[in-house]
C-alpha positions as CSV (number, residue, x, y, z in Angstrom):
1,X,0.0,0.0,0.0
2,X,3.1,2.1,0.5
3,X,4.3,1.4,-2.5
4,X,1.3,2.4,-4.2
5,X,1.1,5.6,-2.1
6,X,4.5,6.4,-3.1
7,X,3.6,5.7,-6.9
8,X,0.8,8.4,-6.6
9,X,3.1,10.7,-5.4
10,X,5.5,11.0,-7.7
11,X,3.0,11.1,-10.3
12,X,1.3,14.2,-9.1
13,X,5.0,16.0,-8.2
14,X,5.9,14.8,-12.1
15,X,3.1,15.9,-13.7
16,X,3.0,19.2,-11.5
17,X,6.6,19.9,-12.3
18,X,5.9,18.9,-15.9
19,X,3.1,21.6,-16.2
20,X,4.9,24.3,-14.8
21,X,7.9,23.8,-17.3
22,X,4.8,23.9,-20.4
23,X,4.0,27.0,-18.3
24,X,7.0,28.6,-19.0
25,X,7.4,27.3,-22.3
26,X,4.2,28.9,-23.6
27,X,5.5,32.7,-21.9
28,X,8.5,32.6,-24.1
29,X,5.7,32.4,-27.4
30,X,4.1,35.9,-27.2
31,X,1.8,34.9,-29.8
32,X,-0.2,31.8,-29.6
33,X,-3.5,31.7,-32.2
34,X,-5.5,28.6,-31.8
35,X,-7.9,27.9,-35.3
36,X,-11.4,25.5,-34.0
37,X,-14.3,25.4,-36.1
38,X,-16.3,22.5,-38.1
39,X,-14.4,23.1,-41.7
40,X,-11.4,24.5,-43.0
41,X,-9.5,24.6,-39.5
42,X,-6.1,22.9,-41.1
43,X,-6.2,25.2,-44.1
44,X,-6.8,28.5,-42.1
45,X,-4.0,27.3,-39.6
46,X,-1.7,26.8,-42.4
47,X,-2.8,29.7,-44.0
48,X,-2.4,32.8,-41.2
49,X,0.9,30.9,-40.3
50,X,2.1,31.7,-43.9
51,X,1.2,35.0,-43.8
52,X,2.8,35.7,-40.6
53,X,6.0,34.5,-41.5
54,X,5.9,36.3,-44.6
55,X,5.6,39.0,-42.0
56,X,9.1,38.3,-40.4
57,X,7.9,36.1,-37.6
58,X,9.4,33.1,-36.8
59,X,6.0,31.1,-36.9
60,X,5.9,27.6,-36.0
61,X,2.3,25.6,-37.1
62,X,0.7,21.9,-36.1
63,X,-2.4,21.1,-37.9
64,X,-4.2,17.7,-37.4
65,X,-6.3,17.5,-40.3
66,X,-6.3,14.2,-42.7
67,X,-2.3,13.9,-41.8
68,X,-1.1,15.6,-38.9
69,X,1.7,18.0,-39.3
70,X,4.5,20.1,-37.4
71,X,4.9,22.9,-39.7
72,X,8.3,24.7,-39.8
73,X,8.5,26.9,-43.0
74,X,6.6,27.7,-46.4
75,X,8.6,24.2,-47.6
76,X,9.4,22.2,-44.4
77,X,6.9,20.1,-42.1
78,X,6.9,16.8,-40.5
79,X,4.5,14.4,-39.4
80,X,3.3,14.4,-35.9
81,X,4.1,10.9,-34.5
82,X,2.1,9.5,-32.5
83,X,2.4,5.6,-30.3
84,X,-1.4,5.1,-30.1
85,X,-4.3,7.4,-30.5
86,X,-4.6,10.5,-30.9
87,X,-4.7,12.9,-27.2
88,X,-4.5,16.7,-26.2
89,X,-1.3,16.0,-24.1
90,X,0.7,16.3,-27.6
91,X,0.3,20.0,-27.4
92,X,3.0,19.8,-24.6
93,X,5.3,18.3,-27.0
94,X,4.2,20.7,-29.6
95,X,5.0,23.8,-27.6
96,X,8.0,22.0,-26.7
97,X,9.0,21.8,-30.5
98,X,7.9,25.3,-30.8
99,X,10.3,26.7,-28.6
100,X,13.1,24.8,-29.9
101,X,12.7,26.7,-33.4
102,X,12.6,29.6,-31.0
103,X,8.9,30.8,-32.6
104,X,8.0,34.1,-31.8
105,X,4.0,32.7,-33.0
106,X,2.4,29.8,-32.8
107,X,-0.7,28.7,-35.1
108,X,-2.5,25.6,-33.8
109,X,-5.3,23.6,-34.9
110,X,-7.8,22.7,-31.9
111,X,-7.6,18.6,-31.6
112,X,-10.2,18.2,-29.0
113,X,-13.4,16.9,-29.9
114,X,-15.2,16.4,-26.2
115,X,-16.5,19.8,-25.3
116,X,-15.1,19.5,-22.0
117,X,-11.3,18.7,-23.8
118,X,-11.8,21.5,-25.8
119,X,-12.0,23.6,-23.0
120,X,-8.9,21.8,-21.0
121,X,-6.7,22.0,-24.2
122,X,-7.8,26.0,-24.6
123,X,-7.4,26.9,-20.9
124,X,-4.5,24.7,-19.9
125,X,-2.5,24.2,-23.1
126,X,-2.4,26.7,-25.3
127,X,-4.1,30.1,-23.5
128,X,-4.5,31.4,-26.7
129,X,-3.8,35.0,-27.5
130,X,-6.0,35.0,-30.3
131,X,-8.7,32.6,-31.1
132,X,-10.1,31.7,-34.4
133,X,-14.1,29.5,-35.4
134,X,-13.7,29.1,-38.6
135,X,-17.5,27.8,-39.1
136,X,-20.1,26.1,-36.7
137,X,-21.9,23.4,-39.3
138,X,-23.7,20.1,-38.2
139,X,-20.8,17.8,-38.1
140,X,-19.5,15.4,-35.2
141,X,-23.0,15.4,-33.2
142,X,-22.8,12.3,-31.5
143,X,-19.7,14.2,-29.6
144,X,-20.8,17.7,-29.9
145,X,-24.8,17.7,-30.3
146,X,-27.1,16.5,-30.8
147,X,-28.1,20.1,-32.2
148,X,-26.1,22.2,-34.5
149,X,-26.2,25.4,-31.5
150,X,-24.8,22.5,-29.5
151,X,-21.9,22.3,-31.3
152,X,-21.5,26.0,-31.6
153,X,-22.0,26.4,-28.2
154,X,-19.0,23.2,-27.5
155,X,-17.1,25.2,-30.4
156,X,-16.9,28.5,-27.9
157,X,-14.9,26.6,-25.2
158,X,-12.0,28.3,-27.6
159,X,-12.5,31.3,-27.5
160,X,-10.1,33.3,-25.7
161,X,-10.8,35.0,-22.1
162,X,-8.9,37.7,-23.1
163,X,-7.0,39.4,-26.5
164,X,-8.6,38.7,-30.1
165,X,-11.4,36.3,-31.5
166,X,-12.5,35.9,-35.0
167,X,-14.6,34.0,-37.1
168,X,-16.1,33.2,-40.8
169,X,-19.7,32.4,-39.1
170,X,-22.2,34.5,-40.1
171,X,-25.3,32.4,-39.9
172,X,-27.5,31.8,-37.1
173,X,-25.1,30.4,-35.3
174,X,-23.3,33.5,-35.3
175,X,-25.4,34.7,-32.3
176,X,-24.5,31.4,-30.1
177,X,-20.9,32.5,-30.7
178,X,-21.2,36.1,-30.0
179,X,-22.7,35.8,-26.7
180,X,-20.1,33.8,-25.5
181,X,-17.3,36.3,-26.3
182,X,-15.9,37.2,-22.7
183,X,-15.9,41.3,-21.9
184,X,-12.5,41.4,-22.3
185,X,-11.8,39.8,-26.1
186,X,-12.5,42.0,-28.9
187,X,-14.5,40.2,-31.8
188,X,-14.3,40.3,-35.4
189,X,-16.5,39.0,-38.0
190,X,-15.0,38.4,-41.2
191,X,-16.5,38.6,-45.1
192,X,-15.3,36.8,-47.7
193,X,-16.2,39.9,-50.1
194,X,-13.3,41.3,-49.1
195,X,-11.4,39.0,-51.1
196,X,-11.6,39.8,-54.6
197,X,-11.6,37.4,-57.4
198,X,-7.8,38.2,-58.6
199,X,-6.9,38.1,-55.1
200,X,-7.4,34.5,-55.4
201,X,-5.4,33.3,-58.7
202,X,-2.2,33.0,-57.1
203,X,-3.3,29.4,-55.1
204,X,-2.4,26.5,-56.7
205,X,-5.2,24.5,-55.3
206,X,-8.9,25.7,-54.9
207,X,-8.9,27.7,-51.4
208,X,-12.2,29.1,-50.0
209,X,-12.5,33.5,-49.7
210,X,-13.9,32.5,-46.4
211,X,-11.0,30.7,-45.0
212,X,-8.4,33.7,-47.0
213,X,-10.3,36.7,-45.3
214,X,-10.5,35.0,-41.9
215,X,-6.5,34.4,-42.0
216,X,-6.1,38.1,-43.2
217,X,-7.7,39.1,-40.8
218,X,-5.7,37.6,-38.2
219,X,-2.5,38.9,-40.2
220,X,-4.0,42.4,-39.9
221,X,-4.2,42.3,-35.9
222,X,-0.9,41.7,-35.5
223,X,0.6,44.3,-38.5
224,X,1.1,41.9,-41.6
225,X,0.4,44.4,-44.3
226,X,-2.4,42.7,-46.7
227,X,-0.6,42.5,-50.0
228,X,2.4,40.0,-48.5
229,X,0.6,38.1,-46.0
230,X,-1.5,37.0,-49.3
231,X,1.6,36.7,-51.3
232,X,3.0,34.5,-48.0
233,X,-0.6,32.1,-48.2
234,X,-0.2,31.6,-52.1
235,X,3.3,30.4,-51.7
236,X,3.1,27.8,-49.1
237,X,2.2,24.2,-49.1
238,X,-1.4,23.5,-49.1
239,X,-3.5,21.1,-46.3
240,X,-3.6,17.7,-48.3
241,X,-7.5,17.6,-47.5
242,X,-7.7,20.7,-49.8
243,X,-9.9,20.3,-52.4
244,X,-8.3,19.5,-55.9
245,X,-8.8,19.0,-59.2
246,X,-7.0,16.0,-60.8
247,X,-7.0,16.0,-64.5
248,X,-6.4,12.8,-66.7
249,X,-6.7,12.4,-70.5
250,X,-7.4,9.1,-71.7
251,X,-8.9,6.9,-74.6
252,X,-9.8,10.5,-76.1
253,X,-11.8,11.4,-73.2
254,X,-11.0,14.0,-70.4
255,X,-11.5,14.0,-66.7
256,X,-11.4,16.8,-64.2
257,X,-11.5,14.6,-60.8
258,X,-12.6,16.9,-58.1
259,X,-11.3,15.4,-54.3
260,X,-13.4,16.7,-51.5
261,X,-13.0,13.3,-49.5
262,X,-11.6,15.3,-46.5
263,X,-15.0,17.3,-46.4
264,X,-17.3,15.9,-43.5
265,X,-20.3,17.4,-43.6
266,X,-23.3,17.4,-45.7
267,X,-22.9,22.0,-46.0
268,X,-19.5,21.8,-47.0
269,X,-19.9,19.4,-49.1
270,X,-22.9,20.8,-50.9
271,X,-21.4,24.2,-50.8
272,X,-17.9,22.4,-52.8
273,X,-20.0,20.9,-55.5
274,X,-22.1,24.7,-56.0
275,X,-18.8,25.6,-56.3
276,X,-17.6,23.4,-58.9
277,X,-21.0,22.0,-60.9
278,X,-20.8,24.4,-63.4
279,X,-17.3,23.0,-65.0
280,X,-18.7,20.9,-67.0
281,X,-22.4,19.8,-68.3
282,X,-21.7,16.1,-67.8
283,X,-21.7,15.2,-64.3
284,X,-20.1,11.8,-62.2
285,X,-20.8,11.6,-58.3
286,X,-18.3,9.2,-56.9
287,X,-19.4,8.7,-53.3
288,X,-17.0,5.9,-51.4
289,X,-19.0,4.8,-48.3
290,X,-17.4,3.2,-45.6
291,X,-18.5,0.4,-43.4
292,X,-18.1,1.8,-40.1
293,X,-20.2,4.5,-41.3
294,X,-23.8,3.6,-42.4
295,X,-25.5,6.5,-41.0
296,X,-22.8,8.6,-43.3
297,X,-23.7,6.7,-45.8
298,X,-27.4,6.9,-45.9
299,X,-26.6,11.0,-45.4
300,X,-24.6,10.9,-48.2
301,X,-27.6,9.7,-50.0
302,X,-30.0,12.3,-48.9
303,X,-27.2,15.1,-50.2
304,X,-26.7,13.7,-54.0
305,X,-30.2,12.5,-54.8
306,X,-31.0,15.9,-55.8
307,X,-27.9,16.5,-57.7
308,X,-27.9,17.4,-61.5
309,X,-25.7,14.6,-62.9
310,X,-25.3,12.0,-65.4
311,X,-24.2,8.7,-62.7
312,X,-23.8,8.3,-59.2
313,X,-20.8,5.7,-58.3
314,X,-20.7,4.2,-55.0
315,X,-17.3,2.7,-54.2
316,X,-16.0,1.5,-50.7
317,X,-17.4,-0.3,-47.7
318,X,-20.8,-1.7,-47.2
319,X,-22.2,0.6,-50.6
320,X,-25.4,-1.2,-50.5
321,X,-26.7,1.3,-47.6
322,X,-26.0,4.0,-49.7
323,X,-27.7,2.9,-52.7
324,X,-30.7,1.6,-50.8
325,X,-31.6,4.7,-49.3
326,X,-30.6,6.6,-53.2
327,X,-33.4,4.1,-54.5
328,X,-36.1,5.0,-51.7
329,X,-35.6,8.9,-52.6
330,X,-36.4,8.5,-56.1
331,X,-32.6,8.2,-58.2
332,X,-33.3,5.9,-61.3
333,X,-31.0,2.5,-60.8
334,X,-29.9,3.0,-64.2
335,X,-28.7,5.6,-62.8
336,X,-26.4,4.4,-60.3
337,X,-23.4,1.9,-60.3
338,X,-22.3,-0.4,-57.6
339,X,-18.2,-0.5,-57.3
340,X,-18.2,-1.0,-53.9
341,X,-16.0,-3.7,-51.2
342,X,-13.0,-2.2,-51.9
343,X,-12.3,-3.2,-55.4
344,X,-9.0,-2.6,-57.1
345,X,-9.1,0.9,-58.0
346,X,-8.4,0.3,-61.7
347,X,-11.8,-1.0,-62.1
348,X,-12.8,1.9,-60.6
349,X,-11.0,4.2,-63.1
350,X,-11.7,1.7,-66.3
351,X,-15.9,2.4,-65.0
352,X,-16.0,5.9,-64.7
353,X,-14.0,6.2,-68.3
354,X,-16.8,4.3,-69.9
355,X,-19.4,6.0,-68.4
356,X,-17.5,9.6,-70.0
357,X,-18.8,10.5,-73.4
358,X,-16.0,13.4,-73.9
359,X,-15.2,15.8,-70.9
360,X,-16.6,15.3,-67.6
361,X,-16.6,16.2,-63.7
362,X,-16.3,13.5,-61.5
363,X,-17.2,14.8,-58.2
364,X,-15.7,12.8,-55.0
365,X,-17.3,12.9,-52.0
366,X,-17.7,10.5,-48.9
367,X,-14.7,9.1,-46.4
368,X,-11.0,9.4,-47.5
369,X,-9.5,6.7,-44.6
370,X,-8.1,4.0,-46.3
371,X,-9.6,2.8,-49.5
372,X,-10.4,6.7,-50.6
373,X,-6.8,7.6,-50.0
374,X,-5.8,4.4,-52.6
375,X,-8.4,5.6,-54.7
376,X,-7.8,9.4,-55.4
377,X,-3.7,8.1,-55.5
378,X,-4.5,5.6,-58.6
379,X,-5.8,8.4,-60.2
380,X,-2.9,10.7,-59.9
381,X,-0.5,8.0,-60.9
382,X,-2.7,7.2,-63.9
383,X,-2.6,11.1,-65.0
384,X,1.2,11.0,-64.3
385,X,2.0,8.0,-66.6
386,X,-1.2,9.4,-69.1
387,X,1.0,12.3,-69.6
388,X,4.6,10.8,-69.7
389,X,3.0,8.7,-72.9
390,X,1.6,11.6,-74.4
391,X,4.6,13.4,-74.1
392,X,7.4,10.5,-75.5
């Protein structure tokens, strides 16, 4: 029982001693902006760290989005390792890192799910200086809800007490946000109109004005003149959950594949494919379900029924739930292809070519884990070899 006793002990005087040196650690980073929020979160992180470095800050970034990162420069990053799943006390090791590049700024994407972690990782770990909601959209309810104001309210455990808050929200859930703002934090609203349409040729990859005039905004509060924080955002690497557009030639036939995999809820996703419909008259929905995820799946269904398109593909895990609940809300079958179990992705490619008559968008939505990961990469490596044999 002594032993035990003893055991206790010098757990509580380790893990008292071990917050007091993360205490320190975070004084020595004057600046310290924490990005939460249902969407965007990794490319807004990545985005107002670019801009403050092009600044002059040393500016050190971690998002966690599809792969996690520890972000160093415009051209350097490294994964975030990790022995088992993920947890908040990695933001100790973070701030470590972050002090060892000597950064006078960190950018951090919120981890926390749990309302109550939110709040412990906001408090405790990073004590934010300024705090950014990118969004509040229905997404992660069994955690956060079961109502959308739930998960703005859950959302709110990040803003700051003190210092600077901002956010892209500006529907109803808006209000749920702003009454939550402490006394003491100023709040700003953002626009994405005050992004204009040449403002945004410079990304490589297709970037929301949303996400660019939040992280302007941020720039802005701590002196970044406008013109080279953008120039800083264009020229650094992009979140690989951005959405992109994959083109591949072949058998006379083009393909503009559209990845928004990484998108996870039903508003993003429908706002994406407003976004991008209008590329091209003939239409390809390629929805890869996955089989821990019927409920997604049947969701999924409810989104795309509705859709303007030629096919709907269903590939992955379990498909049948998806197409099911297509077939109860009205979509033709001859409408809609099963490629689903986890096929080899060539069949997947060899499919949607045939269902092409000349140029088309093929829209992919659903779960990128695993088999959507393989998937979106046989694609790329098919455009790479498409054009090495058009071009010998």
């Amino acid at each position: 029982m002594l032993f035990i006793l003893l055991l206790v002990l010098l757990f509580v005087v380790f893990g008292v001693a071990e917050y007091s040196l993360h205490r320190r650690n975070l004084a020595l980073i004057p600046v310290r902006v924490q990005v939460n929020g249902t969407r965007g979160k990794s490319s807004v992180t990545r985005l107002i760290a670019a801009g403050l470095r092009a600044g002059g800050m040393r500016v050190a970034a971690k998002v966690t989005g599809t792969n996690p990162r520890f972000i160093i420069s415009d051209t350097e990053e490294h994964p975030v390792r990790r022995l088992g799943k993920a947890n908040i006390l990695e933001e100790l090791r973070i701030v470590r890192l972050a002090n060892r590049h000597k950064a006078q700024a960190l950018v951090i994407e919120c981890m926390a799910l749990v309302p109550e972690y939110q709040r412990t990782e906001n408090r405790m770990f990073i004590r934010p200086t300024h705090g950014v909601i990118t969004n509040v959209r229905a997404d992660h309810l069994d955690v956060m809800g079961p109502t959308v104001t739930d998960v703005g309210r859950a959302l709110s455990n990040t803003i700051p007490r003190r210092g600077r808050f901002f956010t892209a929200e500006r529907g109803p859930q808006l209000q749920v946000l702003r009454k939550r703002v402490p006394r003491e934090t100023m709040m700003t609203v953002t626009d994405p109109a005050t992004v204009k349409d040449d403002e945004m040729t410079g990304f490589t990859y297709i970037e929301h004005k949303e996400n660019v005039a939040l992280a302007l905004a941020v720039c802005d509060s701590l002196g970044v003149e406008r013109g080279q924080a953008l120039a800083g955002m264009q020229r650094t690497l992009p979140d690989s959950g951005v959405m992109r557009l994959i083109r591949v030639a072949d058998k006379g036939k083009v393909v503009e594949l559209v990845n928004t995999l990484a998108a996870n809820d039903p508003d993003s996703i429908g706002m994406l494919w407003e976004m991008v419909k209008g590329r091209s008259e003939e239409r390809i929905v390629l929805v890869n379900c996955r089989r821990d995820r019927a409920d997604r799946s049947k969701q999924l269904a409810e989104l795309v029924a509705g859709w303007e398109c030629s096919h709907i593909v269903a590939t992955g895990g379990l498909p049948r739930v998806f197409l099911h609940r297509a077939l109860e809300l009205g979509v033709p079958k001859a409408k809609l292809t099963d490629l689903g179990e986890e096929r080899p992705p060539e069949e997947v490619y060899e499919r949607v070519f045939g269902l092409v008559s000349g140029r088309a968008l093929v829209f992919a939505t659903g779960n990128t884990v695993g088999y959507g990961n393989s998937l979106i990469t046989y694609f790329e490596e098919r455009r790479t070899k498409n054009e090495e044999r058009s071009g010998s």
